[in-house]
C-alpha positions in Angstrom: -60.7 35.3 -128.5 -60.9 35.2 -132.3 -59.6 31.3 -132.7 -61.9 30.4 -129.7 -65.0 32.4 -131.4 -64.0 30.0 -134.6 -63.9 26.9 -132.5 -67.2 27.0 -131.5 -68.7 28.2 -135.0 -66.5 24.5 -136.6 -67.9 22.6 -133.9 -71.2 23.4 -134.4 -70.9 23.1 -138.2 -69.7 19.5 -137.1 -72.6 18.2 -134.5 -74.9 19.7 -137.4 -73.8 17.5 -140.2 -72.9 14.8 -138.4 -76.2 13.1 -138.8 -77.5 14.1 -142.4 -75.9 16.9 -144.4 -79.0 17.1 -146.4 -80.8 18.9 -143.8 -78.4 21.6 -143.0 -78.8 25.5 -143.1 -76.2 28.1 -142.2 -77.8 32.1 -142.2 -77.2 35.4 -141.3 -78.2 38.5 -139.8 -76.7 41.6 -139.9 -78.7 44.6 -138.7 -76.9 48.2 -138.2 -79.4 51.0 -136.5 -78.4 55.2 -136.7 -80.4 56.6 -133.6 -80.9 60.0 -132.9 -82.2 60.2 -129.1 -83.3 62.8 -126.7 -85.9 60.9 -124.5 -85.9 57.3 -125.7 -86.5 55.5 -122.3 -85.4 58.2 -120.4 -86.8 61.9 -119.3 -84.3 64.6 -120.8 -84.1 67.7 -119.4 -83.7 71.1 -121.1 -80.1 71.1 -120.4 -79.6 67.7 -122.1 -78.0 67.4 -125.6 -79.5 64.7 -128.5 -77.2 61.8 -128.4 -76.5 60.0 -131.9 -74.9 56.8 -132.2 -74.9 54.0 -134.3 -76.1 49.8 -132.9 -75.4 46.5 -134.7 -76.9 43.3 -134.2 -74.4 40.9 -136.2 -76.0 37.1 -136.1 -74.9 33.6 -137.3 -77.1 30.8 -137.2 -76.8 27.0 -137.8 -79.9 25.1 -137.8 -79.7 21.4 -138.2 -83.1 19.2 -139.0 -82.5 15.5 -138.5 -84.8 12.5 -138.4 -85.3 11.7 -134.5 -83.8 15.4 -133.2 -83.7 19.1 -134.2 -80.5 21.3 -133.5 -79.9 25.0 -133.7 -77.5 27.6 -132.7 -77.4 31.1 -132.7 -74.1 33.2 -132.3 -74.6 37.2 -131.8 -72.4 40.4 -131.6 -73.9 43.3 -130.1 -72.5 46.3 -130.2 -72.3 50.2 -130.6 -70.1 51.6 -133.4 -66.6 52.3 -131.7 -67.2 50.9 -128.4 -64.3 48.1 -128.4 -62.1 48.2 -125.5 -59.7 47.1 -128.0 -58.6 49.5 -130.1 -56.1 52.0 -131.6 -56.0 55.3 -132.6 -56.8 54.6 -136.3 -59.1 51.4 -135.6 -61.5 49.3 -133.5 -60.5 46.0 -133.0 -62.3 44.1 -130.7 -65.2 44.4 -127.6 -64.5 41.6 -125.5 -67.6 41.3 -123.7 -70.1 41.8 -127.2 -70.2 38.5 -128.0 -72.4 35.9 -127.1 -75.2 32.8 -127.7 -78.3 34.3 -128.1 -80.0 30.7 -128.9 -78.3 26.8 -128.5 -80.9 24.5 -128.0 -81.3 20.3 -128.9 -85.2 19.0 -129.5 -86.2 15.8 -129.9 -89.0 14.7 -132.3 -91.5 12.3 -130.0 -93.4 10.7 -132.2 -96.0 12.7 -135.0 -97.5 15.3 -132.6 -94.7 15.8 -130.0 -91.9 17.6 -129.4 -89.2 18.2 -126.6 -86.8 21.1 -127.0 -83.9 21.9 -124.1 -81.4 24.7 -124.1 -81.2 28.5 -124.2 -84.2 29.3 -127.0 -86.9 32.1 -127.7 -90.7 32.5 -126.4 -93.2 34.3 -128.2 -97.0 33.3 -127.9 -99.7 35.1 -129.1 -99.3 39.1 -129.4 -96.2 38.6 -127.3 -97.8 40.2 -124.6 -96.1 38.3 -121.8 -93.6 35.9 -123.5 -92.1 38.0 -126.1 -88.6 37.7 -128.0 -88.2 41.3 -128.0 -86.6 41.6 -131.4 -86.5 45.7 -131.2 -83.7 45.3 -128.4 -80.4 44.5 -130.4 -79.7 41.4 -127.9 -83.5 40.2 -128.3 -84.7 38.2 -125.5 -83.9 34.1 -125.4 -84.8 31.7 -122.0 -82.9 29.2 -120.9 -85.6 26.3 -120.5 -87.2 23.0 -121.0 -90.2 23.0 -123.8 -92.5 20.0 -124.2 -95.0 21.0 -127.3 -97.8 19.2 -128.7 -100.2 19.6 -131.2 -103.1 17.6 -132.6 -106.3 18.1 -134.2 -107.2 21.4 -133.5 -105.3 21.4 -130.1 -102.0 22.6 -129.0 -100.0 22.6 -125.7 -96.5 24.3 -124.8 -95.4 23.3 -121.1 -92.0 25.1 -120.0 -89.7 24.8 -117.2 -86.7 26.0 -115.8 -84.5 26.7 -112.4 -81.4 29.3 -112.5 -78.3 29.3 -110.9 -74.8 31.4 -111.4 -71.8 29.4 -112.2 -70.8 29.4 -108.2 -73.1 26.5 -107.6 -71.7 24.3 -110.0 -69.8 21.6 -108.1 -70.3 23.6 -104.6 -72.4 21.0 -102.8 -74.9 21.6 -100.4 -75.2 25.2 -98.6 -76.4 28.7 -99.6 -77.3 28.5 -103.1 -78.3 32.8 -103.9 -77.2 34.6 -106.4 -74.0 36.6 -105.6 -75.8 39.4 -107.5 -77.7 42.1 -105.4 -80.4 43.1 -105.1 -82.2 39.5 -106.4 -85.3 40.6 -107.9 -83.2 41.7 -110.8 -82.7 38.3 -111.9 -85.6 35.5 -112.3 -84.9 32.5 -110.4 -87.6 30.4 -112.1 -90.1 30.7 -115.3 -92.6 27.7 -116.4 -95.6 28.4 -117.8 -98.7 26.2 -119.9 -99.7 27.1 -123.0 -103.4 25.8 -124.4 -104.3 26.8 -127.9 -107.6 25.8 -129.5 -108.2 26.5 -132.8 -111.8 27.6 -134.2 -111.6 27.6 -137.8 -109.1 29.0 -139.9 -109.0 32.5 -138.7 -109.4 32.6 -134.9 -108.5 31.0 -131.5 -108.7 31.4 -128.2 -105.6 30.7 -126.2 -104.9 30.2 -122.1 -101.8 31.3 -120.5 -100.6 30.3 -116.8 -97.0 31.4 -116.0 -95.9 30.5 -112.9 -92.5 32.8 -112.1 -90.6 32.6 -109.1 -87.7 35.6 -107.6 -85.4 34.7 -104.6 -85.7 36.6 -101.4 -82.8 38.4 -101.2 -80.0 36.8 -99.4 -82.3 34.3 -98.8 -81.4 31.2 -100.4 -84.7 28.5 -99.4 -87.5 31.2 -100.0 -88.8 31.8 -103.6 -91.2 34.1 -103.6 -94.3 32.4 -106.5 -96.3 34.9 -108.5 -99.2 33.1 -111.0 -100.2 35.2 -114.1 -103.7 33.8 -115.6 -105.5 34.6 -118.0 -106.0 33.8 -122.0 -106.1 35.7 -125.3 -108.4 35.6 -128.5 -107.6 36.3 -131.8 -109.6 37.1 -135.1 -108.6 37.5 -138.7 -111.2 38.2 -141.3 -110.6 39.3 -145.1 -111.5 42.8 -144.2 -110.8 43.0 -140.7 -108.8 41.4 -137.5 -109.0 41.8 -133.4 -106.9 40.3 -130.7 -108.0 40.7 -127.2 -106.1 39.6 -123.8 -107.0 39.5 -119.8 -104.5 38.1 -117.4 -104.8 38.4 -112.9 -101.7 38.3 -111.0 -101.8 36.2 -107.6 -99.5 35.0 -105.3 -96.3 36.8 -104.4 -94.9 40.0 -106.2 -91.0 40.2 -106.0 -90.8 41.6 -103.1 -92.5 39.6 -100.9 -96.2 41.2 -101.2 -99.4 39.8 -102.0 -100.7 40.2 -105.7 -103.7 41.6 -107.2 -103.1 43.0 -110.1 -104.9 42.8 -113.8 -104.0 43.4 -117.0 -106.4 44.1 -120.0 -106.0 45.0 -124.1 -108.1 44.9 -126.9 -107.2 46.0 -130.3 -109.2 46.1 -134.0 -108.5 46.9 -137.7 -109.7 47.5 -140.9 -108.5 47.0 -144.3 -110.1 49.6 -146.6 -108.4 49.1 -150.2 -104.5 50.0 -149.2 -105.6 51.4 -146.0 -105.7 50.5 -142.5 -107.5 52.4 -139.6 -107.4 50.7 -136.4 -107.7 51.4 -132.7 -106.8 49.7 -129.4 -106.1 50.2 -125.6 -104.3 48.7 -123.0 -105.4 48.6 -119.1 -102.2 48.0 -117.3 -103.7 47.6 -113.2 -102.0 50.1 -110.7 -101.8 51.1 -106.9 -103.9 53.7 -106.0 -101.8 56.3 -103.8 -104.7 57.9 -101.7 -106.2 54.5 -100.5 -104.7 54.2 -96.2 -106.7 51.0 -95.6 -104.5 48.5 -94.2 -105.5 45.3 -96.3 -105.6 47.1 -99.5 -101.4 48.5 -98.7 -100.4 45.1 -98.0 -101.5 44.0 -101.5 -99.7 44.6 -104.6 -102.0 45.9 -107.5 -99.3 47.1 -109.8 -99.4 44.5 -112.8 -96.0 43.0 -114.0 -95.9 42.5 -118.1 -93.0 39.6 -117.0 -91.2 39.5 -120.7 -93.8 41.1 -123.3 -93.2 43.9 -125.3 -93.2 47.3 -124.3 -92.0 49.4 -127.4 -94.4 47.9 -130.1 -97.3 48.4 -127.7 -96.8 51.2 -125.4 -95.6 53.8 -127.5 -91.5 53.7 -129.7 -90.0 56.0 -126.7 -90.3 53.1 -124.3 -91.5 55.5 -121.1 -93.7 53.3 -120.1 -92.2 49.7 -119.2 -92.6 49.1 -115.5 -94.9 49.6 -112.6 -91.7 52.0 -111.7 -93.0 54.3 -114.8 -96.1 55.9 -113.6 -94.8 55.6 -109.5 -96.9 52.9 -109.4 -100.3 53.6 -110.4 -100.7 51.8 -113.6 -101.6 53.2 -117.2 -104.5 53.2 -119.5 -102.9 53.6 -123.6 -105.8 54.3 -126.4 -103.9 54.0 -129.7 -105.8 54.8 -132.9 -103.4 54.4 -136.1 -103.8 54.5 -139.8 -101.6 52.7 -141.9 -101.0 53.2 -145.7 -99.4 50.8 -148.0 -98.2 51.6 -151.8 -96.5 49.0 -154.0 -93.2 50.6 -154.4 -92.2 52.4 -151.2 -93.5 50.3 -148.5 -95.9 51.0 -145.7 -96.5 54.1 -143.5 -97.8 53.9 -140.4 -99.1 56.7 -138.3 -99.6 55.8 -134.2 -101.2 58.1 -131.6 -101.1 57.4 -128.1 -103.4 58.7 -125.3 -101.9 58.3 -121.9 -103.8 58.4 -118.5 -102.7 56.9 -114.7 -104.8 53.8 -114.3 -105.3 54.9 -110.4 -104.4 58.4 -108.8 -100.7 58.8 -106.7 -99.0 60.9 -104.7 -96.7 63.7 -106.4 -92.8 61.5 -105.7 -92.0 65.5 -105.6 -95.0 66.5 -102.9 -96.6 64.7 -100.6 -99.0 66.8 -100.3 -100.9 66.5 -103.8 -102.2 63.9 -105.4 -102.2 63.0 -109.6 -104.7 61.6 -112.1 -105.6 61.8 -114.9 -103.8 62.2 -118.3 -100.4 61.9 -118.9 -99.9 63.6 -122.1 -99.8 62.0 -125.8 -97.0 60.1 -128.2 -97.0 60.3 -131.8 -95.9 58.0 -133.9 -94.8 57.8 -137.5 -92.9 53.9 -139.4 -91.5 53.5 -142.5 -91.2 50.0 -143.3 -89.9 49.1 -146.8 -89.1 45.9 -147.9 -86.3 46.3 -150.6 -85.5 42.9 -151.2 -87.1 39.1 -149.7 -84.0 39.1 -147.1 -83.3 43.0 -146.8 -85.6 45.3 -145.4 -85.4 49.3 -144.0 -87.3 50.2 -141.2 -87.4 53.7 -140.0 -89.7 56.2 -137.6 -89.4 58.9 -135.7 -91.4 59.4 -132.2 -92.7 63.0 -130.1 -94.3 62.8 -127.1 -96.6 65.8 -125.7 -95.9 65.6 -122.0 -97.8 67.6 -119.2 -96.9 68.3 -115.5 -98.6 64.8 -114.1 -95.9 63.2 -117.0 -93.2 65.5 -115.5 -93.9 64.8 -112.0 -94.2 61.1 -112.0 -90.7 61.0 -113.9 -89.6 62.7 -110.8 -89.0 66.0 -112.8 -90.2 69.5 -112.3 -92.1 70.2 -115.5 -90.1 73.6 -116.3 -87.1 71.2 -116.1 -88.6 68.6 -118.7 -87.3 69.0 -122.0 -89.8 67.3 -125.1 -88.8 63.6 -125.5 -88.4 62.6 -129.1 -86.3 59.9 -130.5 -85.7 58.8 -134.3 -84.1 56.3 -135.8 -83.3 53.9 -139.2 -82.6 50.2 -139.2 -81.4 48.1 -142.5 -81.6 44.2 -142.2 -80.0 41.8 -143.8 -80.6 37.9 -143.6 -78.9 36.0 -146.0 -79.0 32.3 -146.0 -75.6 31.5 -146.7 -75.9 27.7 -147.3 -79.1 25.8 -147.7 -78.8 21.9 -148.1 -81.0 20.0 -150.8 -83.5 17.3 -149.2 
């Protein structure tokens, strides 16, 4: 395993400076995390315990910048302290199944304004809303695709497209052609999407988004059920002040085969006062309301899906709230006010307070017979980011969330069972460039 990790690391070292050694970089990232959790993405009861343990993201990249075509690859280990099936009593050796390309991709310069990039590579438009990389997640979040790019004037255009398959297909001919994994909606079978960004002036533009994102049916290897996310995004930055604002509708078909009619909405603000920053924003996430019988409204799916955006950044650091799943489907509504301070020799503090209420009212998943709405409680936030050097940084927080009995509930938890879910945590990164070529 360790030659054939060092094969592929001297082989792309090769195809890298094949061309022009001049325009070769080799760099690094290692990123260790100490977590303390007792309700990160998960509901802990009162008989759980805190669970500590320590992640590492360990990255080496080799970027190559050539006259008619770009190249990059990015090797990643993943893994928690001590969890190496390989190991002895005194030592950890080796986790076979840590390891692996988070980013490979070959683009090809077409001329002064455009630009073709194939292979496995990383998304993130706008406020990462939809298409996000997802850097809080040790593996991060990378798409194996086809990206033609352009930009001129004041104009720029992103068009992606890609078709999955597992390695079964490969040589198998004509036939079924699913995914041996089950159930299918867990795995996308197609994701392309058009960007348009106009600029207007220095510090704002308006953006348009159409991702069209397909899922098999499962066991069903000709029918692809086609959902269309639409919408744009606009984006302000003044001297003293900045706002970002986003609406996207969902039509077509959900993964499971149902008409969509979902929306999603946000709008965020902030104000720089000396070394301070209030600012406020909410998100409308579209949901299913449970006490609606009428026949054409059930047969339509009004849960919006956030696809690949964030979720931790935006909806609060203890990740309860990521999928339709979260709030048994009736949507949520998040008003975030947050005050940030920043001093010149021990970083900046930011302080987050998050307001949770169901978008639409459901029925209790523990009885039938009564219907919730209204709030879900609050999440407070605190992050510590301090930059110690220009490539090593510390990032640490700590996250409580006030739950009440309509949080309980559509956890699937009696409330006198539900334990307060906090999590806290510290990060140090390190990205080193370990070889830099002169031009």
């Amino acid at each position: 395993m360790k030659a054939k990790n060092s094969t592929i690391i001297i082989a792309c070292l090769l195809l890298a400076s094949a061309e022009a050694i001049a325009q070769l970089e080799i760099s690094a990232e290692i990123r260790p995390r100490f977590e303390l959790n007792h309700g990160f993405g998960q509901v802990p009861l009162i008989t759980d315990v805190p669970t500590a343990y320590v992640t590492q993201r360990s990255r080496i990249n080799v970027s190559h910048n050539g006259e008619f075509a770009d190249f990059f690859f990015g090797l990643q280990d993943i893994r928690v302290w001590g969890d190496e099936n390989l190991a002895s009593r005194t030592s950890t050796q080796l986790n076979t199944s840590s390891l692996g390309i988070h980013q490979a991709w070959l683009g090809f310069k077409l001329g002064q304004n455009d630009y073709l990039k194939v292979g496995r590579q990383e998304f993130a438009y706008d406020d990462q809303r939809l298409l996000s990389a997802r850097n809080w997640p040790q593996y991060g979040q990378a798409y194996d695709a086809l990206l033609f790019s352009r930009s001129k004037n004041k104009w720029q255009i992103n068009l992606a497209l890609s078709y999955n398959n597992d390695a079964s297909k490969q040589g198998s001919g004509f036939g079924n052609n699913f995914f041996l994994a089950d159930p299918i909606e867990n795995r996308i079978r197609t994701l392309n999407f058009l960007y348009l960004k106009r600029n207007l002036g220095k510090n704002a533009y308006l953006s348009g988004l159409a991702i069209f994102s397909g899922y098999q049916k499962e066991r069903q290897s000709n029918t692809i059920y086609m959902m269309a996310t639409l919408g744009g995004h606009f984006s302000m930055q003044k001297r003293f002040s900045d706002f970002k604002a986003n609406y996207y509708i969902q039509r077509g078909k959900s993964q499971k085969g149902k008409d969509m009619h979902s929306y999603f909405a946000t709008a965020e603000a902030g104000w720089k006062l000396a070394r301070l920053r209030p600012g406020i924003g909410i998100d409308l996430i579209s949901g299913n309301d449970g006490t609606n019988t009428n026949p054409d409204y059930l047969n339509k799916e009004h849960s919006f899906d956030l696809l690949y955006g964030v979720r931790y950044l935006r909806h609060g650091r203890l990740n309860q709230y990521v999928l339709p799943s979260s709030t048994a489907g009736g949507g949520w509504v998040n008003l975030y006010p947050s005050l940030s301070r920043q001093t010149k020799k021990y970083g900046t503090v930011t302080a987050e307070w998050h307001f949770f209420w169901l978008h639409r009212p459901v029925i209790n998943p523990l009885n039938s017979n009564q219907v919730l709405e209204g709030s879900l409680g609050s999440e407070i936030d605190l992050v510590w980011n301090y930059n110690i050097r220009n490539n090593l940084s510390l990032n640490a927080g700590f996250a409580w969330y006030m739950a009440n009995d309509n949080f309980a509930y559509v956890k699937r938890v009696e409330p006198e069972k539900l334990a307060v879910p906090w999590f806290g945590w510290l990060m140090l990164t390190y990205k080193p460039v370990l070889f830099k070529s002169e031009k």
